[in-house]
Residue, then its C-alpha position, 0 to 999 in steps of 0.5 A: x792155523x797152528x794151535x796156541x798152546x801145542x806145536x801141531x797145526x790143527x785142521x779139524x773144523x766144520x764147512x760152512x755152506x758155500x752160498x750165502x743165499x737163503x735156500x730154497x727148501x727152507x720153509x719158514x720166515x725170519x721172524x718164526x727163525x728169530x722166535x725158535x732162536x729165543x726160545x732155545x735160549x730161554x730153555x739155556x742152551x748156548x748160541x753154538x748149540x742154537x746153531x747146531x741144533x737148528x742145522x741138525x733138526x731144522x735144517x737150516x745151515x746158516x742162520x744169517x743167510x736167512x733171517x739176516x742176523x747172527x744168532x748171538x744179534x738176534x739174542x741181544x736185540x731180545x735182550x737174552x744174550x748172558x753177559x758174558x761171551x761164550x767162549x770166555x764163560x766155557x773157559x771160566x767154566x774149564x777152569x774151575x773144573x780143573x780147579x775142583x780136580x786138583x783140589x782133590x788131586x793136588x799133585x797132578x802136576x799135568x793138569x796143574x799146568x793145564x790150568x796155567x794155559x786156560x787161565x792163560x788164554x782167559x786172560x787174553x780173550x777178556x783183554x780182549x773183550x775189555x777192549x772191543x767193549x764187550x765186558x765191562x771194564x773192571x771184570x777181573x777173572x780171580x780162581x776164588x770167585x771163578x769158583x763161587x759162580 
């Protein structure tokens, strides 16, 4: 798939295992998966992050093959899911970064840009999410208040 803002087509991405059975040396039950899932999200860490660390350190490759909910389910059904989406927060949080930057580097014309094509792409996804019901209707990125959060 080609990239939004360049004109290469990137292939750099992680394999996701190829069985979607739950594995056989994975020793603990769903609900001791569901309870390690929480509490690293009580400690803030982000549902991608969840999903590495549980591969990396608990060995476990795909979170729904074994408890039979996503990582982000099991986050709303507990009621520790953040409001707003990953994604979009990581962008508003690239955004403001940038803004920072050229606050004090006003005429770094490359980054001026770069902020025009991530707030590009944070109006998009939040169309999006507005129209799949994911956030609310009447949120509205604006630089001044992405500044103040």
């Amino acid at each position: 798939m080609a990239r939004i803002h360049v004109h290469t087509r990137g292939k750099s991405h992680s394999v996701r295992p190829i069985a979607k059975s739950h594995p056989s040396w994975i020793s603990e039950n769903p609900d001791q998966i569901s309870a390690l899932v929480v509490k690293m999200a009580k400690d803030g860490t982000s549902p991608s992050e969840i999903g590495v660390r549980l591969r990396d350190e608990h060995g476990i490759p795909l979170v729904k093959s074994v408890a039979g909910k996503t990582v982000t389910r099991i986050l709303a059904e507990k009621g520790v899911l953040g409001e707003m989406p990953e994604d979009l927060d990581k962008l508003v949080h690239k955004a403001v970064g940038l803004q920072k930057h050229l606050k004090t580097h006003n005429s770094d014309h490359r980054n001026v840009r770069s902020l025009e094509l991530v707030e590009a792409k944070i109006h998009r996804l939040s169309k999006y999410y507005k129209r799949i019901g994911k956030l609310a209707k009447s949120w509205k990125y604006a630089a001044v208040i992405a500044q103040l959060e």
